[in-house]
Wavefront OBJ file of the C-alpha trace (Angstrom):
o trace
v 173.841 -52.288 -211.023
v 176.302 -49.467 -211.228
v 178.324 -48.559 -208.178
v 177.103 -46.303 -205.465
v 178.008 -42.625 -205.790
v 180.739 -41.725 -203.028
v 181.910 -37.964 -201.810
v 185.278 -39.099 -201.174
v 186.553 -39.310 -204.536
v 185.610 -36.708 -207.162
v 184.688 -37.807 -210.788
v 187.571 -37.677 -213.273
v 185.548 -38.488 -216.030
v 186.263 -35.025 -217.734
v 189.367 -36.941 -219.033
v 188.154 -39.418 -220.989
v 190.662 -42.108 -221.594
v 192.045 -44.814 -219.007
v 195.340 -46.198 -220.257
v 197.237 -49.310 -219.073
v 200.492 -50.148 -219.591
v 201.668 -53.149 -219.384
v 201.298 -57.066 -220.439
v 199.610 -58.936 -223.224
v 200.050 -62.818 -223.384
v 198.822 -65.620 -225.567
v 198.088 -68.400 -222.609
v 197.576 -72.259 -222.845
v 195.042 -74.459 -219.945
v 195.732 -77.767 -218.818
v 193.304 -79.299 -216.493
v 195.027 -81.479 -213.777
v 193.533 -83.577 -211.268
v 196.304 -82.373 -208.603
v 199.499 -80.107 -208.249
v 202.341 -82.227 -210.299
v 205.503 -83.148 -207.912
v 209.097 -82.852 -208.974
v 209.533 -85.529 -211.583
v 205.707 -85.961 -212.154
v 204.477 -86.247 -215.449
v 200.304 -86.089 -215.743
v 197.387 -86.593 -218.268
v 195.586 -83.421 -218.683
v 191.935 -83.291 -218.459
v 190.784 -80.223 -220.866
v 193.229 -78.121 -222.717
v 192.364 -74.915 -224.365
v 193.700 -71.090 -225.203
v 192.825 -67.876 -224.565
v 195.070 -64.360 -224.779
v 195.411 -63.312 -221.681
v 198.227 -61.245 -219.787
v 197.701 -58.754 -216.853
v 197.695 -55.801 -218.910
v 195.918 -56.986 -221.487
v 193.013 -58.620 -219.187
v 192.829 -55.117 -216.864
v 192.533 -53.443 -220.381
v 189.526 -55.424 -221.634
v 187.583 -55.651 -218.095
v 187.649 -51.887 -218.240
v 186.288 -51.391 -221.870
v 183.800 -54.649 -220.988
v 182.419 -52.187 -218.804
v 182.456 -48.896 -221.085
v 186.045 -47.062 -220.074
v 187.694 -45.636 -222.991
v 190.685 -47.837 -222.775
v 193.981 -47.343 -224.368
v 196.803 -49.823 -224.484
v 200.524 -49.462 -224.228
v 202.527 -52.039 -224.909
v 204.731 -54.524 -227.281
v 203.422 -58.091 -229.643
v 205.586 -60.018 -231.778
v 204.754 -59.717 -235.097
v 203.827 -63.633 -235.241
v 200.126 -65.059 -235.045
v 199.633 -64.828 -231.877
v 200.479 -61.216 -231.838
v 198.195 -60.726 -234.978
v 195.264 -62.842 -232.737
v 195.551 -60.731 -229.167
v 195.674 -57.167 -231.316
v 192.744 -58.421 -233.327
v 190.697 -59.791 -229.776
v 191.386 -56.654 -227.954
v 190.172 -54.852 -230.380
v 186.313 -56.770 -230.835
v 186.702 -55.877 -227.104
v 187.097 -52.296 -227.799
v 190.775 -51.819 -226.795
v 192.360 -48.789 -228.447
v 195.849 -50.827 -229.638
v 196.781 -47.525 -231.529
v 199.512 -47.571 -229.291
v 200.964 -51.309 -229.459
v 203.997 -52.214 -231.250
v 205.173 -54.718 -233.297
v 208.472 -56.197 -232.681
v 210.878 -58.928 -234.243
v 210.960 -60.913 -230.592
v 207.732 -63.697 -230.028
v 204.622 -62.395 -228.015
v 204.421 -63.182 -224.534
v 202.789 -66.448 -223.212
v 202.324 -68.521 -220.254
v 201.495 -72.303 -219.640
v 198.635 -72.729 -216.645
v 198.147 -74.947 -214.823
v 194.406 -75.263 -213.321
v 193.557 -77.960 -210.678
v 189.843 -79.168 -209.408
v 189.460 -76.250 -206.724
v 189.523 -73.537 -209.510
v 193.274 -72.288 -208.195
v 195.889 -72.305 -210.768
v 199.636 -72.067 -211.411
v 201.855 -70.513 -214.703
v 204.905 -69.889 -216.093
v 205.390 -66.783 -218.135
v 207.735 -66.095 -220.836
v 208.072 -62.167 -221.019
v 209.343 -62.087 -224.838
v 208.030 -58.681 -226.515
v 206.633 -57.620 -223.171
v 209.975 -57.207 -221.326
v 210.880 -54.788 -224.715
v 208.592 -51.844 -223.452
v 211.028 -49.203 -222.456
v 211.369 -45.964 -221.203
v 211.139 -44.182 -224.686
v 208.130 -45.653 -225.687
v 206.470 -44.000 -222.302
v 208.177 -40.466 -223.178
v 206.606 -40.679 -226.587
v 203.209 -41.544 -225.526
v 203.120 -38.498 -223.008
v 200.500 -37.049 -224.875
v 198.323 -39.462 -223.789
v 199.211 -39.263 -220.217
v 197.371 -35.911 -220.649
v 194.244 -37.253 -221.606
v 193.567 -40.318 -219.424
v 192.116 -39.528 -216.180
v 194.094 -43.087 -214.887
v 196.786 -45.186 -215.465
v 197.149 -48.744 -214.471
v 200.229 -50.813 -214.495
v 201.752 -54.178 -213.672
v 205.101 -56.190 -213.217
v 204.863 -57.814 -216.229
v 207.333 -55.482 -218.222
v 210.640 -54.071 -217.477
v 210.600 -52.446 -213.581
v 212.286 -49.406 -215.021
v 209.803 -48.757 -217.736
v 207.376 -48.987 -215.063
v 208.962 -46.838 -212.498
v 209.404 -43.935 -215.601
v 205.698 -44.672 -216.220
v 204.369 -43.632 -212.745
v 206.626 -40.718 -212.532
v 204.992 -39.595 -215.936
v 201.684 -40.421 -215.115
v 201.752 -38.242 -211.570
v 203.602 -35.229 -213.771
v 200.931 -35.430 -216.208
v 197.891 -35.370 -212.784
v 196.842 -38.959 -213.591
v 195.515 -40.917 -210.836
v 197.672 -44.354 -210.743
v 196.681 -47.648 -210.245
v 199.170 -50.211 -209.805
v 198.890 -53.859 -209.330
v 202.301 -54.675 -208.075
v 202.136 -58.606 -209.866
v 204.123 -60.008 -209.875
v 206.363 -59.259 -206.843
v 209.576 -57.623 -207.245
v 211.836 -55.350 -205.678
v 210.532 -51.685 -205.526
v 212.170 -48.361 -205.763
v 211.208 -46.081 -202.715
v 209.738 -43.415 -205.116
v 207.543 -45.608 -206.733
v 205.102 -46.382 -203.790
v 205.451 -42.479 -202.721
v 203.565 -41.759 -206.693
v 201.141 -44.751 -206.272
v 197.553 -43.524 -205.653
v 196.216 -47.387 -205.393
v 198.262 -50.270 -204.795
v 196.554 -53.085 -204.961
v 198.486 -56.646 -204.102
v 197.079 -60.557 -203.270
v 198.491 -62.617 -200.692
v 201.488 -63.912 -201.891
v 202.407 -60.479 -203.622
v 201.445 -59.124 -200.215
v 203.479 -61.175 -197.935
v 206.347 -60.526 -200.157
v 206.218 -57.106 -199.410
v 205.483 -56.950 -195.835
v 207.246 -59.893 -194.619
v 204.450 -61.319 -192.882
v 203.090 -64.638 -194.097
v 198.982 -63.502 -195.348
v 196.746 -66.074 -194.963
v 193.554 -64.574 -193.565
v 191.910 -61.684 -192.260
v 194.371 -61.207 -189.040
v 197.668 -61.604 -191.030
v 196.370 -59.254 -193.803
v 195.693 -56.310 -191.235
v 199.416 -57.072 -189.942
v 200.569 -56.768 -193.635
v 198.353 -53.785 -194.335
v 200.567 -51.910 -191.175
v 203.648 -52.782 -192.549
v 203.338 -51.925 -195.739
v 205.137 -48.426 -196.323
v 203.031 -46.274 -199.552
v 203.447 -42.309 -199.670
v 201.446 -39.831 -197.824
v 198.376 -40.096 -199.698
v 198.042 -43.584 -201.200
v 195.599 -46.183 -200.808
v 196.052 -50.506 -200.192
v 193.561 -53.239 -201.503
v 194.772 -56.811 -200.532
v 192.637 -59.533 -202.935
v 192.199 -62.867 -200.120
v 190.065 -64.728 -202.901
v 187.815 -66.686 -200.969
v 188.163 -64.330 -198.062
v 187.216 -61.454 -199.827
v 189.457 -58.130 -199.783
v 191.290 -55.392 -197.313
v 190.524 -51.773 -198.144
v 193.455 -49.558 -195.976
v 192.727 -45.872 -196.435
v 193.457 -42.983 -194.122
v 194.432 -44.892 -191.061
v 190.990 -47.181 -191.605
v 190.730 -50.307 -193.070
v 187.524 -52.492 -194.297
v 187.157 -55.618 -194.927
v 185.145 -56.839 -198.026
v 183.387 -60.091 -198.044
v 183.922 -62.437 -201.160
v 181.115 -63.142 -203.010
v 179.752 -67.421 -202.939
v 179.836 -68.395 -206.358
v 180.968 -71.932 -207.622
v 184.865 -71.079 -208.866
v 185.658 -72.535 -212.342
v 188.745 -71.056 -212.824
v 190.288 -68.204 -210.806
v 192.926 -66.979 -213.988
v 192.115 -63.084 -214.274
v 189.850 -62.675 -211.099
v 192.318 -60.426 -210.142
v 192.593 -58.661 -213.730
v 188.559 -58.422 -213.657
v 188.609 -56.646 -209.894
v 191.169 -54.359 -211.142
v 189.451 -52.794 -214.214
v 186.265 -52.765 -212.094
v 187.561 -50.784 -209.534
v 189.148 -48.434 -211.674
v 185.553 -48.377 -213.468
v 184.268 -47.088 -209.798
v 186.483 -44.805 -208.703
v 186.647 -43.056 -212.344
v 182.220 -42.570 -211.904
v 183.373 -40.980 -208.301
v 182.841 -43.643 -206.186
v 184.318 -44.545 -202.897
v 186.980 -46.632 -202.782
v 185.103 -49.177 -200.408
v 182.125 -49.281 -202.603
v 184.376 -49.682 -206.025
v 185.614 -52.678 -203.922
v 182.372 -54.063 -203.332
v 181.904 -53.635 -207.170
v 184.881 -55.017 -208.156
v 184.426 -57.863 -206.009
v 180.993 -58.619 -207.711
v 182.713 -58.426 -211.325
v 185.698 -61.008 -209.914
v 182.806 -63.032 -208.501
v 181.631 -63.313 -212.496
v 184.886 -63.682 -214.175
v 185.769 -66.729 -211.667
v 182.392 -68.558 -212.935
v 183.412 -69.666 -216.308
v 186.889 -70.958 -218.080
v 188.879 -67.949 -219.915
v 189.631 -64.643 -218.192
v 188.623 -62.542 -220.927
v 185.722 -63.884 -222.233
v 184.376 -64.399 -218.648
v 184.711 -60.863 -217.802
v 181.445 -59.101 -217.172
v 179.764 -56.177 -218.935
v 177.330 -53.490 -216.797
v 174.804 -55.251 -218.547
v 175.900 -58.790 -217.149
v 176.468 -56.944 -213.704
v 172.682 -55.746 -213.708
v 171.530 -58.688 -214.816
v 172.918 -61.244 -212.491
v 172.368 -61.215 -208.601
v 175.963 -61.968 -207.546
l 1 2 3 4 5 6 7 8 9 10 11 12 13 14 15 16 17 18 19 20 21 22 23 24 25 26 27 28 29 30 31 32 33 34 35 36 37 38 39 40 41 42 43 44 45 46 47 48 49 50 51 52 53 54 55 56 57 58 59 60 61 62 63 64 65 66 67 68 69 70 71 72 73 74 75 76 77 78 79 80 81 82 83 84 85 86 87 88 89 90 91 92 93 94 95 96 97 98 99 100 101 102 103 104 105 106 107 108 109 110 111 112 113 114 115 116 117 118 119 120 121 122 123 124 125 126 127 128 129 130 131 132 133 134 135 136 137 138 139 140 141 142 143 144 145 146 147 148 149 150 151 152 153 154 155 156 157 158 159 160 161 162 163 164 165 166 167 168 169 170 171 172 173 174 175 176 177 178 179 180 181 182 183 184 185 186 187 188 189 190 191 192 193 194 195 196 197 198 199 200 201 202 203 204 205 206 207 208 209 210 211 212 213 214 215 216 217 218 219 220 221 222 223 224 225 226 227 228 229 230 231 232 233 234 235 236 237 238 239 240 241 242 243 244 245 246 247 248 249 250 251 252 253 254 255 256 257 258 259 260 261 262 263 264 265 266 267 268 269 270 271 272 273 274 275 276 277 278 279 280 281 282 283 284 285 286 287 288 289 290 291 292 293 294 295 296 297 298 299 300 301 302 303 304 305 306 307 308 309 310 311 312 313 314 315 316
């Protein structure tokens, strides 16, 4: 099922590209029967790879779904650059815009336990070379996307530069602010969406989110321009929608969690997918929220993503 037509938000479809900026990783699983302590060494379960990133997963959940999607961003010119350009590409990915570099794609070691939850390091490496330049050269773009989407995961002033092109250019910005760092006052006043989880959302506000109550508190205290709109992701608990002095509360969806990696990447492209066909933001939330409830139901983030076709077909 598509989402349901809102007023609020007029269509921006007569731009026809969405493009994200931002992250692409090649990631490794290990199952573990608990968190590891200090010292710890354990016996994974299951072990596999996927390519993964937040860029790179917000990029395919939006073409999964039919966006014209462009990417902007940096891969080593080793394998498992050569194996994410070549994936995101069978997902229909526009990488026309992805460079190359002498320094070792990105990657991250996870960590998922029995309860589906999951932890990670991240090594940057050709992600944290995306600079400034590369944004003022792709400006020609900016012009033709009707939305731009961006992370943490490359450098914070290539991001800041980003929004301030993307808002010069008239594109609506999404910008999932994950990992959390330090943020430049004129960053939030540019940001259309924001859209944050707990942790990224206590760090933030300063108040500790861990349910409904706390999440309002954050959703006060967070300080975002004029005009801008807040999603906080609660997983289990579903999400906060605060938008023009209102907020709304979105159940989660009960589905058996496999693995949570990209649920938030997945809800992302989805509800840029919504708001892009005109929809309210509530009701791209409730869409989203069914396409994180799919993507949490198998292993891989990618992979697990759903199509319209999957989202039709499948009463979740």
């Amino acid at each position: 099922m598509k989402p349901q037509q809102g007023t609020e938000v007029a269509s921006a479809l007569e731009k026809e590209h969405i493009l994200v900026i931002g992250s692409m990783n090649h990631d490794s699983f290990y199952a573990l029967p608990h968190p590891m302590r200090l010292g710890e060494n354990l016996h994974a379960t299951a072990y596999h790879t996927a390519c993964g990133g937040k860029g790179a997963n917000q990029a395919v959940q939006c073409a999964k779904l039919g966006l014209q999607t462009r990417m902007l961003g940096c891969l080593g010119k080793d394998d498992y650059g050569t194996l994410i350009d070549t994936q995101m590409r069978a997902y229909g990915v526009d990488m026309s815009q992805v460079q190359r570099i002498d320094t070792p794609t990105g990657n991250a070691s996870v960590w998922v336990y029995p309860s589906g939850e999951v932890q990670a390091a991240i090594f940057g490496g050709a992600n944290m070379h995306v600079t400034k330049e590369d944004i003022d050269r792709a400006m020609p773009l900016f012009a033709e996307s009707a939305m731009v989407i961006l992370q943490n995961e490359i450098p914070m002033e290539t991001v800041n530069h980003a929004i301030l092109a993307a808002k010069a250019a008239g594109c609506s910005v999404l910008y999932n602010a994950a990992p959390a760092l330090a943020l430049p006052h004129e960053t939030l006043a540019n940001v259309d969406y924001l859209i944050v989880n707990e942790a990224e959302a206590t760090f933030y506000s300063g108040i500790h989110v861990q349910d409904e109550a706390t999440a309002r508190q954050a959703a006060q205290a967070i300080a975002l321009g004029a005009h801008a709109s807040l999603i906080i992701t609660l997983g289990a608990n579903g999400s906060l929608i605060a938008q023009n002095g209102r907020i709304t509360m979105i159940p989660a969806r009960k589905v058996n969690a496999v693995e949570t990696t990209g649920a938030g990447d997945s809800y992302v492209g989805a509800l840029a997918y919504g708001l892009l066909h005109g929809d309210a933001l509530v009701h791209a939330a409730e869409f989203a929220t069914r396409a994180a409830a799919i993507t949490v139901s198998a292993i891989g983030a990618q992979p697990s993503m759903p199509t319209l076709q999957m989202l039709d077909a499948q009463d979740v």
